[in-house]
Structure formats: structure tokens, C-alpha cells
ModelCIF file with pLDDT and N, C-alpha, C, O atoms, coordinates in Angstrom:
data_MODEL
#
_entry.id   MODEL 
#
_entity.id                         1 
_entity.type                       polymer 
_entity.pdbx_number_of_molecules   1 
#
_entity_poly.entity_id                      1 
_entity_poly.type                           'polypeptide(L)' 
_entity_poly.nstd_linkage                   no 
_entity_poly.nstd_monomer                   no 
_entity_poly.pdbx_seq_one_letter_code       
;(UNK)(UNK)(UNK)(UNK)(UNK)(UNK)(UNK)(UNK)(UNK)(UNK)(UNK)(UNK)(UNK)(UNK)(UNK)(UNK)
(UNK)(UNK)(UNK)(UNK)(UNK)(UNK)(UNK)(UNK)(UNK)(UNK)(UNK)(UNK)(UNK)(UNK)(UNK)(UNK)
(UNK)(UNK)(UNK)(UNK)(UNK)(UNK)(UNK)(UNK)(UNK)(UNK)(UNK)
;
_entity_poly.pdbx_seq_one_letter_code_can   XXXXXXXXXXXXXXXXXXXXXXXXXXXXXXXXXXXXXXXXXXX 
_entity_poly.pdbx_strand_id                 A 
#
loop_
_entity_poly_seq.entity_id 
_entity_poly_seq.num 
_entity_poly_seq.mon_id 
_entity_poly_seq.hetero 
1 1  UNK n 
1 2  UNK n 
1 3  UNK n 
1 4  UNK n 
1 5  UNK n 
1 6  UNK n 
1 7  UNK n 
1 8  UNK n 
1 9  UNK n 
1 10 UNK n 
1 11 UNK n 
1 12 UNK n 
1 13 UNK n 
1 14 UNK n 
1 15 UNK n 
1 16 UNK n 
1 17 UNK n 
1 18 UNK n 
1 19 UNK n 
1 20 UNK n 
1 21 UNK n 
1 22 UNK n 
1 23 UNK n 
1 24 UNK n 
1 25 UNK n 
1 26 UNK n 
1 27 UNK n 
1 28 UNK n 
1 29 UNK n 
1 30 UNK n 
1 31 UNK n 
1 32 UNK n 
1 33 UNK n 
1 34 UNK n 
1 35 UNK n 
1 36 UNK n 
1 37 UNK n 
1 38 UNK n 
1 39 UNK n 
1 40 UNK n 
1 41 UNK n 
1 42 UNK n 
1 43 UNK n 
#
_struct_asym.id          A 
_struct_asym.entity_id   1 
#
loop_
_ma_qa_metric.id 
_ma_qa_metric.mode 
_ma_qa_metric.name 
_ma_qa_metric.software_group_id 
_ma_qa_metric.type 
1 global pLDDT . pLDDT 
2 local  pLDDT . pLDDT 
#
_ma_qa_metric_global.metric_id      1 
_ma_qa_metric_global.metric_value   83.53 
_ma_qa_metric_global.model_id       1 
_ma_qa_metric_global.ordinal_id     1 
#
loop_
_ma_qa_metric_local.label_asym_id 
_ma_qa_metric_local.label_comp_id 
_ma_qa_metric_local.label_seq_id 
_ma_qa_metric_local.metric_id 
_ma_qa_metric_local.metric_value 
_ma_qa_metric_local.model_id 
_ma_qa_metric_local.ordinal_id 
A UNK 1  2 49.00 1 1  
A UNK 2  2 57.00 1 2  
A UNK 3  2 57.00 1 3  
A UNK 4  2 64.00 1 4  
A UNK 5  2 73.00 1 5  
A UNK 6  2 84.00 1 6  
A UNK 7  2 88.00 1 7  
A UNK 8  2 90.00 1 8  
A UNK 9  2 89.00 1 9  
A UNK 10 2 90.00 1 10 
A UNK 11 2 91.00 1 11 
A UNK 12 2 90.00 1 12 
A UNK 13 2 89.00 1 13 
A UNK 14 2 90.00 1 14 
A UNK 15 2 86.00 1 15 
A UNK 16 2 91.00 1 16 
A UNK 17 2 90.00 1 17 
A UNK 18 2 91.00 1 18 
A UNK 19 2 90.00 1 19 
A UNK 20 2 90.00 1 20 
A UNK 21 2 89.00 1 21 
A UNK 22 2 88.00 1 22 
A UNK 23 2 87.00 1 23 
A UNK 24 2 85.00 1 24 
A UNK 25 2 89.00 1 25 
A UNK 26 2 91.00 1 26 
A UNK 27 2 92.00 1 27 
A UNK 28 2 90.00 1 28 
A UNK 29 2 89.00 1 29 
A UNK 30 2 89.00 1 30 
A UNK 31 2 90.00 1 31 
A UNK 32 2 88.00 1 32 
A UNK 33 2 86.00 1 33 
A UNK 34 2 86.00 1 34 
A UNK 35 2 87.00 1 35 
A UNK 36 2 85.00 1 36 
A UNK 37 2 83.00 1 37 
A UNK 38 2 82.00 1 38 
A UNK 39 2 82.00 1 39 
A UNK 40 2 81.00 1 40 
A UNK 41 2 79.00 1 41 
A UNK 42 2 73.00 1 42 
A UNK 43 2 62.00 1 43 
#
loop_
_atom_site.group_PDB 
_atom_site.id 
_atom_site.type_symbol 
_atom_site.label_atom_id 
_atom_site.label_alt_id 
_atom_site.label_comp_id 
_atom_site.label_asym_id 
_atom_site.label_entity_id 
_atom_site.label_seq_id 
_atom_site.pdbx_PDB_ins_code 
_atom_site.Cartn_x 
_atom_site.Cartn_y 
_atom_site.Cartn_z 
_atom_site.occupancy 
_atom_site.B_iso_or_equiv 
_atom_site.pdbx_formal_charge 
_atom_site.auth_seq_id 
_atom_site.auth_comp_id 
_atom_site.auth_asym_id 
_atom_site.auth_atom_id 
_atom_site.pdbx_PDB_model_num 
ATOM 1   N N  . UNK A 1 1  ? 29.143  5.856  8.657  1.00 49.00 ? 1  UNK A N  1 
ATOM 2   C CA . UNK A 1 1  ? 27.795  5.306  8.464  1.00 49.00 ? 1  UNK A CA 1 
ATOM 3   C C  . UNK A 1 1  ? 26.774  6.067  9.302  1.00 49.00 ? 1  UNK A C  1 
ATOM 4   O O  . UNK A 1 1  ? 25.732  6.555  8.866  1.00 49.00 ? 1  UNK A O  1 
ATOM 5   N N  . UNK A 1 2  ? 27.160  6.101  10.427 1.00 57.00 ? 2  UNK A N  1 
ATOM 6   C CA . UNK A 1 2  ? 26.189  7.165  11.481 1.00 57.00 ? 2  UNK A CA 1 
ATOM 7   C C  . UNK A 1 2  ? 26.139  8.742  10.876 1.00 57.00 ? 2  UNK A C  1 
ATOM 8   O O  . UNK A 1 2  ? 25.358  9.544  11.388 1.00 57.00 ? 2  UNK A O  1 
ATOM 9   N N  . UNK A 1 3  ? 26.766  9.028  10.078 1.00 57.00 ? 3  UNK A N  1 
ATOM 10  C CA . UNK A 1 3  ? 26.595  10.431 9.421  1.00 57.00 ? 3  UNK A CA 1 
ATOM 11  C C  . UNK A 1 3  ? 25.026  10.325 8.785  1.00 57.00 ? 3  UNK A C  1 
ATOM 12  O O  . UNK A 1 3  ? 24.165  11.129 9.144  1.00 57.00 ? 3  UNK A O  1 
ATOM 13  N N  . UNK A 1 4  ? 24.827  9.566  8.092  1.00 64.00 ? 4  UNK A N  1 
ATOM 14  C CA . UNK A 1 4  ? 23.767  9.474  7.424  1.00 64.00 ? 4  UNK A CA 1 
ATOM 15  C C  . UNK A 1 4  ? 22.333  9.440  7.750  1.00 64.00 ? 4  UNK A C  1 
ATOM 16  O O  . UNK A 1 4  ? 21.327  9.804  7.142  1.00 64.00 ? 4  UNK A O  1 
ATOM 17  N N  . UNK A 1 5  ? 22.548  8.884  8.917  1.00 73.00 ? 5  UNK A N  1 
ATOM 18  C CA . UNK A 1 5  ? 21.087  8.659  10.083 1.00 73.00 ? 5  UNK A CA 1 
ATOM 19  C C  . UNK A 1 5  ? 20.663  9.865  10.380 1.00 73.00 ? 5  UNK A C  1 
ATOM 20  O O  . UNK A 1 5  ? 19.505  9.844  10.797 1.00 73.00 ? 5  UNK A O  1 
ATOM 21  N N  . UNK A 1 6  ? 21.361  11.395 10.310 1.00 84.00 ? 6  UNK A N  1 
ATOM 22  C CA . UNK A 1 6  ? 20.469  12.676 11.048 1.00 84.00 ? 6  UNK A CA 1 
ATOM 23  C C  . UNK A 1 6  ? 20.432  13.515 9.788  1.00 84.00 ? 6  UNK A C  1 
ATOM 24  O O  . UNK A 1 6  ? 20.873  13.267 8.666  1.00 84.00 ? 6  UNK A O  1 
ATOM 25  N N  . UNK A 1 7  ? 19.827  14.515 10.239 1.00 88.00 ? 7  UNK A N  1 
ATOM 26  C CA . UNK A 1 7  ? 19.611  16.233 9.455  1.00 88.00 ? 7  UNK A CA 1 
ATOM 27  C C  . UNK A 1 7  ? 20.711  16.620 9.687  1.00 88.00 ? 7  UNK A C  1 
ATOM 28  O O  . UNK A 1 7  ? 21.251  16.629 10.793 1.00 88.00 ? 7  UNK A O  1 
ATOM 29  N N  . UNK A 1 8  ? 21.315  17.105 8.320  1.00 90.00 ? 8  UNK A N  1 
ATOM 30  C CA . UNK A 1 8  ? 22.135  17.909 8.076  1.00 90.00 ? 8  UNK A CA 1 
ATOM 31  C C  . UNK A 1 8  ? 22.055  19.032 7.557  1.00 90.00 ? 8  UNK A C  1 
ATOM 32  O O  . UNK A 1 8  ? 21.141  18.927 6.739  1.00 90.00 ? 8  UNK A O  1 
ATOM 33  N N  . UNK A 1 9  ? 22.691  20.668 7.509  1.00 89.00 ? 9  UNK A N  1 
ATOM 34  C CA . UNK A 1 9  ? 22.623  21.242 7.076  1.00 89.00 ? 9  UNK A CA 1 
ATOM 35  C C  . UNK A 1 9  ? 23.953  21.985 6.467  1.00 89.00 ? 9  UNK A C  1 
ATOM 36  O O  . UNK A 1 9  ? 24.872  22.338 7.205  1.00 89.00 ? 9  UNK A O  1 
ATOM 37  N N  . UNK A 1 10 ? 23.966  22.203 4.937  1.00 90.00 ? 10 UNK A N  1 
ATOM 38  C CA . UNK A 1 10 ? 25.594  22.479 5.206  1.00 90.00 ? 10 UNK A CA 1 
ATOM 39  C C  . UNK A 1 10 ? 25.403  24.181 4.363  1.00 90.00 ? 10 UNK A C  1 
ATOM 40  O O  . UNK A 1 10 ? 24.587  24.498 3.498  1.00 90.00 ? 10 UNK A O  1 
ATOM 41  N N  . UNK A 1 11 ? 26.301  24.878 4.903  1.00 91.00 ? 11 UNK A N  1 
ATOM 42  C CA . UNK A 1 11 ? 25.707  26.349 4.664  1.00 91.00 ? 11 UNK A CA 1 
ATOM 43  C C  . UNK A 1 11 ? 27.303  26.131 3.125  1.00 91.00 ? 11 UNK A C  1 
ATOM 44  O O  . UNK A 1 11 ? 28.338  25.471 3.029  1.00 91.00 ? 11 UNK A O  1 
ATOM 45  N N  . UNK A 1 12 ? 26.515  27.197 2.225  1.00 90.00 ? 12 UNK A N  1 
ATOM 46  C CA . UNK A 1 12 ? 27.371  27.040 0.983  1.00 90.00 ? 12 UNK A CA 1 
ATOM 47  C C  . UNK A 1 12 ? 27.575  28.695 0.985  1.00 90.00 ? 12 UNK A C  1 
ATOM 48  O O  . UNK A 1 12 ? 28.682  28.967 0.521  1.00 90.00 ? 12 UNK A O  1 
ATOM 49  N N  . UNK A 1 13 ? 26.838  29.843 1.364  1.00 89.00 ? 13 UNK A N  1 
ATOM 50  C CA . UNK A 1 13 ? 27.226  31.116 1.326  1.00 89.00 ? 13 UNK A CA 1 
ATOM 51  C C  . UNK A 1 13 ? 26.097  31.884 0.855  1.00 89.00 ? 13 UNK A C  1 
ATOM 52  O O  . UNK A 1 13 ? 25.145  31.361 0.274  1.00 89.00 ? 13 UNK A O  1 
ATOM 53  N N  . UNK A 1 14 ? 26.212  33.366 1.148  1.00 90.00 ? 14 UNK A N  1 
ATOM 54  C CA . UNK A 1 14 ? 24.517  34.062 0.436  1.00 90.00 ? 14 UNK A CA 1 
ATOM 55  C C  . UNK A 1 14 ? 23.202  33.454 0.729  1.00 90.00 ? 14 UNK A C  1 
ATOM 56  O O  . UNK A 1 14 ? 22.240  33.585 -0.027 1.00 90.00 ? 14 UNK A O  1 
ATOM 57  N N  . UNK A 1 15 ? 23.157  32.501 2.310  1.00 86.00 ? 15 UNK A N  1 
ATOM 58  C CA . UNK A 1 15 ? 21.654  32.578 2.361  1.00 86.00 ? 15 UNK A CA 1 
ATOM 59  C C  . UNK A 1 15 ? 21.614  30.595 1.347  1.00 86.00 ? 15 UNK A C  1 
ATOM 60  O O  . UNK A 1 15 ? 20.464  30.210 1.137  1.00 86.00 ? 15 UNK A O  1 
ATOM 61  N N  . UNK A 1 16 ? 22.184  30.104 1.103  1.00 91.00 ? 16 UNK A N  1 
ATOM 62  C CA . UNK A 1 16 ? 21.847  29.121 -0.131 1.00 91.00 ? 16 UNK A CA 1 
ATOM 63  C C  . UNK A 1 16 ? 22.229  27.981 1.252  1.00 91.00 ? 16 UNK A C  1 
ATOM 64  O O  . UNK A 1 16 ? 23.298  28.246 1.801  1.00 91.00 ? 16 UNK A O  1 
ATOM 65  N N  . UNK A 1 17 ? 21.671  27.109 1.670  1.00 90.00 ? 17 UNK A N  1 
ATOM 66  C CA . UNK A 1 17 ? 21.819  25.777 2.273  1.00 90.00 ? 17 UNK A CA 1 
ATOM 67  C C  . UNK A 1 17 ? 21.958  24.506 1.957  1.00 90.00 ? 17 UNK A C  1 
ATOM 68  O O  . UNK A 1 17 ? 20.806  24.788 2.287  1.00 90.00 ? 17 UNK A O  1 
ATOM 69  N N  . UNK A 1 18 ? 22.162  23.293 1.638  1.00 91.00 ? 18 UNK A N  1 
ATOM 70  C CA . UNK A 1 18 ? 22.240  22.472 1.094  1.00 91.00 ? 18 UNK A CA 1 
ATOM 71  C C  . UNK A 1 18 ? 21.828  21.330 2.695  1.00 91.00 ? 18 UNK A C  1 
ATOM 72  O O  . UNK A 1 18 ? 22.432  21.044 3.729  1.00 91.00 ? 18 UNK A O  1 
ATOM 73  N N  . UNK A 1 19 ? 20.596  21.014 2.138  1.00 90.00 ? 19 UNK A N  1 
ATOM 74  C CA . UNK A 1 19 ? 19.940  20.123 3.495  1.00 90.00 ? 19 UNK A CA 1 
ATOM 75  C C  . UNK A 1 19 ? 20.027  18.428 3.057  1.00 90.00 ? 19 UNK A C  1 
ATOM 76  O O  . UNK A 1 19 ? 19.840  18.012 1.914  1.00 90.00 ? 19 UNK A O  1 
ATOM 77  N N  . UNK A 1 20 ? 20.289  17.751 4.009  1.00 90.00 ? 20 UNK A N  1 
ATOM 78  C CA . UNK A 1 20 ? 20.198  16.212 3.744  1.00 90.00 ? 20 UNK A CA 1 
ATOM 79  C C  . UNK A 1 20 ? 19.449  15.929 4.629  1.00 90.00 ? 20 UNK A C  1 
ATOM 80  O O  . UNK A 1 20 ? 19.579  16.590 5.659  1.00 90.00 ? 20 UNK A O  1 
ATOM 81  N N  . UNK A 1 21 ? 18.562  15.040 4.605  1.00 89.00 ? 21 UNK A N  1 
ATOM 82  C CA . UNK A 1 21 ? 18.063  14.007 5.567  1.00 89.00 ? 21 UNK A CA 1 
ATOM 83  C C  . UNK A 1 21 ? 18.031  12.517 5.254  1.00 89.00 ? 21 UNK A C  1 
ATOM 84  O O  . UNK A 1 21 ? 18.298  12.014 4.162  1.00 89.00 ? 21 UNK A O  1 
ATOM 85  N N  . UNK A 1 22 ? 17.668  11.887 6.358  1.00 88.00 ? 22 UNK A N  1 
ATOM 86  C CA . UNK A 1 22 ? 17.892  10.194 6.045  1.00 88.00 ? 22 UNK A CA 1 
ATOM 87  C C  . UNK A 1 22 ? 17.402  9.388  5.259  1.00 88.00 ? 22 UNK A C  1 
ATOM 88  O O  . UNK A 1 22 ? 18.284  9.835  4.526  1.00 88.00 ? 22 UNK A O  1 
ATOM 89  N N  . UNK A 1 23 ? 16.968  8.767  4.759  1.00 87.00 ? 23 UNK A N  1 
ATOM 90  C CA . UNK A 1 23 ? 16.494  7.959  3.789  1.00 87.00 ? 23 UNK A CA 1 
ATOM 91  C C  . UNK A 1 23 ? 15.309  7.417  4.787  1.00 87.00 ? 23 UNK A C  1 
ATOM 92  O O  . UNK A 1 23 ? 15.350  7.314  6.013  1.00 87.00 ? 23 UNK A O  1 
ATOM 93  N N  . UNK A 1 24 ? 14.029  7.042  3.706  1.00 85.00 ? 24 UNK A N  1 
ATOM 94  C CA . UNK A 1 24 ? 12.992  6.049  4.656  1.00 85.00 ? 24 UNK A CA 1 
ATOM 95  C C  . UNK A 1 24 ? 13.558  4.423  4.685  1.00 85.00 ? 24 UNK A C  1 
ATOM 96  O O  . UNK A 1 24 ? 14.328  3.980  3.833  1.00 85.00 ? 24 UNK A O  1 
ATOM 97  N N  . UNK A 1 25 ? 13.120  3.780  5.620  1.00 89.00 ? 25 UNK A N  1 
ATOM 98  C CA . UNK A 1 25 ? 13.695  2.671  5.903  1.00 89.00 ? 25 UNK A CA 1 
ATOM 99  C C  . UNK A 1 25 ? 12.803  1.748  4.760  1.00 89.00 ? 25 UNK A C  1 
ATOM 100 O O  . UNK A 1 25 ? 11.677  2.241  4.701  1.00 89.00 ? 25 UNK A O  1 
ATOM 101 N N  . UNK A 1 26 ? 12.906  0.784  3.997  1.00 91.00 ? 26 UNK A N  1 
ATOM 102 C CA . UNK A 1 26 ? 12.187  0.070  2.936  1.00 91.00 ? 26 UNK A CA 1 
ATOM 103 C C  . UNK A 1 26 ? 10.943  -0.378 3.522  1.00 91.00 ? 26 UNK A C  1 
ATOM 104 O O  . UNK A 1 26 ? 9.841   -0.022 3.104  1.00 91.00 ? 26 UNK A O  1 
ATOM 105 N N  . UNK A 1 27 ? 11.134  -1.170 4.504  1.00 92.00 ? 27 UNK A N  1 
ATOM 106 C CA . UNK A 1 27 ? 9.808   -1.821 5.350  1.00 92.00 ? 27 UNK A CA 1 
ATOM 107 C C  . UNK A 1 27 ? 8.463   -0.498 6.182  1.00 92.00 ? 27 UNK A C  1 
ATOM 108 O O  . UNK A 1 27 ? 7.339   -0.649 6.661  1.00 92.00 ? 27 UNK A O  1 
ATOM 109 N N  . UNK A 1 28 ? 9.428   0.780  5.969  1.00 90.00 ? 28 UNK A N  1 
ATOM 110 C CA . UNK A 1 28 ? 8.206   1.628  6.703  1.00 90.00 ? 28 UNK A CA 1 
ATOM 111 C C  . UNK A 1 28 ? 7.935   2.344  5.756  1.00 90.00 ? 28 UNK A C  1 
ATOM 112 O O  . UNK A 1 28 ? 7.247   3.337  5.990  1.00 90.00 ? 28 UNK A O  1 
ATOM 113 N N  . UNK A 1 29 ? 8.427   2.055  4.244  1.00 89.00 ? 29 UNK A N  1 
ATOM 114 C CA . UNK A 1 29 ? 7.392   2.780  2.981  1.00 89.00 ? 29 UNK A CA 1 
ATOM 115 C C  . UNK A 1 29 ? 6.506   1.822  1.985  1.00 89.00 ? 29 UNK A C  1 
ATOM 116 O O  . UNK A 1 29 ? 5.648   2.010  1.122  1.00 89.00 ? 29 UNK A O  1 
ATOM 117 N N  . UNK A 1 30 ? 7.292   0.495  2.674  1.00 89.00 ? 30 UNK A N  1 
ATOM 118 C CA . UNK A 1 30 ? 5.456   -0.561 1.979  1.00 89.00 ? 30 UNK A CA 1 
ATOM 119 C C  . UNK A 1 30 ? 4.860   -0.877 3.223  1.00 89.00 ? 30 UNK A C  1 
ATOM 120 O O  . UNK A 1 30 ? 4.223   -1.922 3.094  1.00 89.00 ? 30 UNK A O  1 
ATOM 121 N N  . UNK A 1 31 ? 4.765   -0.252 4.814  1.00 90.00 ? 31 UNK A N  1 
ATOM 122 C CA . UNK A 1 31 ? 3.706   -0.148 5.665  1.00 90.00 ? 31 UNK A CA 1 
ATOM 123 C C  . UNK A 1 31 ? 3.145   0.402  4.777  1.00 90.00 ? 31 UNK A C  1 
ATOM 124 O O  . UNK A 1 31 ? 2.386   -0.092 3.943  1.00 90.00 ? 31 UNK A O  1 
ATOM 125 N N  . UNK A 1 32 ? 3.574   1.757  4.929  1.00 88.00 ? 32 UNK A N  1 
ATOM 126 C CA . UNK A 1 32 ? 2.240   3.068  4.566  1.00 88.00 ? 32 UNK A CA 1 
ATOM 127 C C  . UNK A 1 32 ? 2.015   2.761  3.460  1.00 88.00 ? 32 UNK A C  1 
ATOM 128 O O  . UNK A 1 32 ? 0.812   2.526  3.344  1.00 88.00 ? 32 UNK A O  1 
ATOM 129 N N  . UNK A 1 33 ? 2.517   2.641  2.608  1.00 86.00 ? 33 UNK A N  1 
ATOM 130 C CA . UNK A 1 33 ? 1.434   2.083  0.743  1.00 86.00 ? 33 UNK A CA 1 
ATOM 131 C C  . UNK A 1 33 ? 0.533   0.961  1.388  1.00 86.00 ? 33 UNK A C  1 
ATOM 132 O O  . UNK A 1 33 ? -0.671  1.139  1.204  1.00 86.00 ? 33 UNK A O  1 
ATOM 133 N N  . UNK A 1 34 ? 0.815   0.059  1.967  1.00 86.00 ? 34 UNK A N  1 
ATOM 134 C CA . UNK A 1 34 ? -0.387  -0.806 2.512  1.00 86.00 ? 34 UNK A CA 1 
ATOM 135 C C  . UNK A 1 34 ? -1.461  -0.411 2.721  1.00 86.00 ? 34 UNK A C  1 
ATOM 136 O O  . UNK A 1 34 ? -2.544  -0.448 2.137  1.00 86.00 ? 34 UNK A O  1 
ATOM 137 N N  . UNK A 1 35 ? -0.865  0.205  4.131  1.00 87.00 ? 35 UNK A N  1 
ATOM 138 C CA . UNK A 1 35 ? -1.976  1.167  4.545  1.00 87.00 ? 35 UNK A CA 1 
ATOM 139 C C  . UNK A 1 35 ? -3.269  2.007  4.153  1.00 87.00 ? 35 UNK A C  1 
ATOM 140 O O  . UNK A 1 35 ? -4.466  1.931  4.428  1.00 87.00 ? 35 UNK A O  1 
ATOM 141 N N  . UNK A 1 36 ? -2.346  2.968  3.266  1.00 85.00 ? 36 UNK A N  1 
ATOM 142 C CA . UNK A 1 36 ? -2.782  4.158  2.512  1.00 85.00 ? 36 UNK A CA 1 
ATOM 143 C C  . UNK A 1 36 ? -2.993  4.336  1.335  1.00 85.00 ? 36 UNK A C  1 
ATOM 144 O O  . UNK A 1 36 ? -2.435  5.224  0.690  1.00 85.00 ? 36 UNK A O  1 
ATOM 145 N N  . UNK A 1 37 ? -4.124  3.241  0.694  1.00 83.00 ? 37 UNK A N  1 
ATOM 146 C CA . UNK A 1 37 ? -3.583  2.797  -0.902 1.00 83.00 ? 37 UNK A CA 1 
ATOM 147 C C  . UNK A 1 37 ? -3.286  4.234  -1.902 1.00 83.00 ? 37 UNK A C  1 
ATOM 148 O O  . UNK A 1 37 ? -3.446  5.406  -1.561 1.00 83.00 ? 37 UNK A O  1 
ATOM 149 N N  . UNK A 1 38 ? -2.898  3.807  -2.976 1.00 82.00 ? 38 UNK A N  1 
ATOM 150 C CA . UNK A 1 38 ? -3.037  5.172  -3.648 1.00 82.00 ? 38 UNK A CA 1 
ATOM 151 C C  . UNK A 1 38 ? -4.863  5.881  -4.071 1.00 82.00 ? 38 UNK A C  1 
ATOM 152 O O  . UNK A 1 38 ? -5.870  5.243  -4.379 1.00 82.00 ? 38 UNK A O  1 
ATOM 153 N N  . UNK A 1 39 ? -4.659  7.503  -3.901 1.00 82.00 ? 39 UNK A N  1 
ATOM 154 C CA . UNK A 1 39 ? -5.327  8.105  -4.014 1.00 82.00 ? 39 UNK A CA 1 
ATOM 155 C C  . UNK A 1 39 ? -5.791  7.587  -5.813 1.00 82.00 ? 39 UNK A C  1 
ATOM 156 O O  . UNK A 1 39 ? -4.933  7.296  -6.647 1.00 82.00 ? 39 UNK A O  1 
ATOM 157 N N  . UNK A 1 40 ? -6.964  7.578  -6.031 1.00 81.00 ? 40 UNK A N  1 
ATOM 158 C CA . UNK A 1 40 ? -7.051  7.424  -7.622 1.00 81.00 ? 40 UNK A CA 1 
ATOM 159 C C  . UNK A 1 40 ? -7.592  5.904  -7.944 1.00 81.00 ? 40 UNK A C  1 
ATOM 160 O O  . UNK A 1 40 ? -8.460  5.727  -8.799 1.00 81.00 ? 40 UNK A O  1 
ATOM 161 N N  . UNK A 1 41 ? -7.007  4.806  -7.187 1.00 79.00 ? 41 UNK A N  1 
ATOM 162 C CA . UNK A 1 41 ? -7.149  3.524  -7.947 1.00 79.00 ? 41 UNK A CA 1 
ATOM 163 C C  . UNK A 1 41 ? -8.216  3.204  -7.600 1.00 79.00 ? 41 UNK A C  1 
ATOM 164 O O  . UNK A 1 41 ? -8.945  3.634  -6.706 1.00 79.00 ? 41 UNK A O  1 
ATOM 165 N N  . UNK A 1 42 ? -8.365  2.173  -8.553 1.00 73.00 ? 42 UNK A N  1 
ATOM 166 C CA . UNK A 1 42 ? -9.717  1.311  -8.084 1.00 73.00 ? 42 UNK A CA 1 
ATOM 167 C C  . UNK A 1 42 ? -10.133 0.530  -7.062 1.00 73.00 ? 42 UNK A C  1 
ATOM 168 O O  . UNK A 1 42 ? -9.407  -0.415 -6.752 1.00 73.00 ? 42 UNK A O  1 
ATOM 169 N N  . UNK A 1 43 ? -11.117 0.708  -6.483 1.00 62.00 ? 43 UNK A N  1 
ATOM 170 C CA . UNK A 1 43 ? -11.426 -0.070 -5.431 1.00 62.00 ? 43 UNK A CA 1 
ATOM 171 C C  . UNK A 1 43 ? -11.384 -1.535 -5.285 1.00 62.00 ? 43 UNK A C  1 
ATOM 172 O O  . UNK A 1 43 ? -11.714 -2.060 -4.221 1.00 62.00 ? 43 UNK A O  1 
#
């Protein structure tokens, strides 16, 4: 389970990387939509 929490990088050969990072946590991506409404909508 703790694998998942950091940056990973896993080398595949020739320069080609295969990168993971963590997922956003649910509650700190409807902060920022709160926050930051979308660009575009109506006021």
C-alpha cells in the first residue's frame, strides 16, 4: 500500500521511462474546484 504514496520511476530501456505518481486525495480536488471555479462558466 505504501508503494503507491511516492514517485516512481521505472526505466524500460533506450531512454523510454515509465513514471507513476500518487493519486490526488478526493477532498483536496473538490477544495480546489471550490475554490477555483471553472474557467468559462457563468457567473
Amino acid at each position: 500500500m505504501a508503494e503507491d504514496k511516492v514517485y516512481k520511476a521505472e526505466y524500460l530501456g533506450s531512454g523510454t521511462f515509465v513514471i507513476s505518481k500518487p493519486k490526488r486525495k478526493k477532498i483536496k480536488v473538490r477544495q480546489s474546484q471550490l475554490k477555483n471555479p471553472q474557467r468559462g462558466s457563468r457567473k
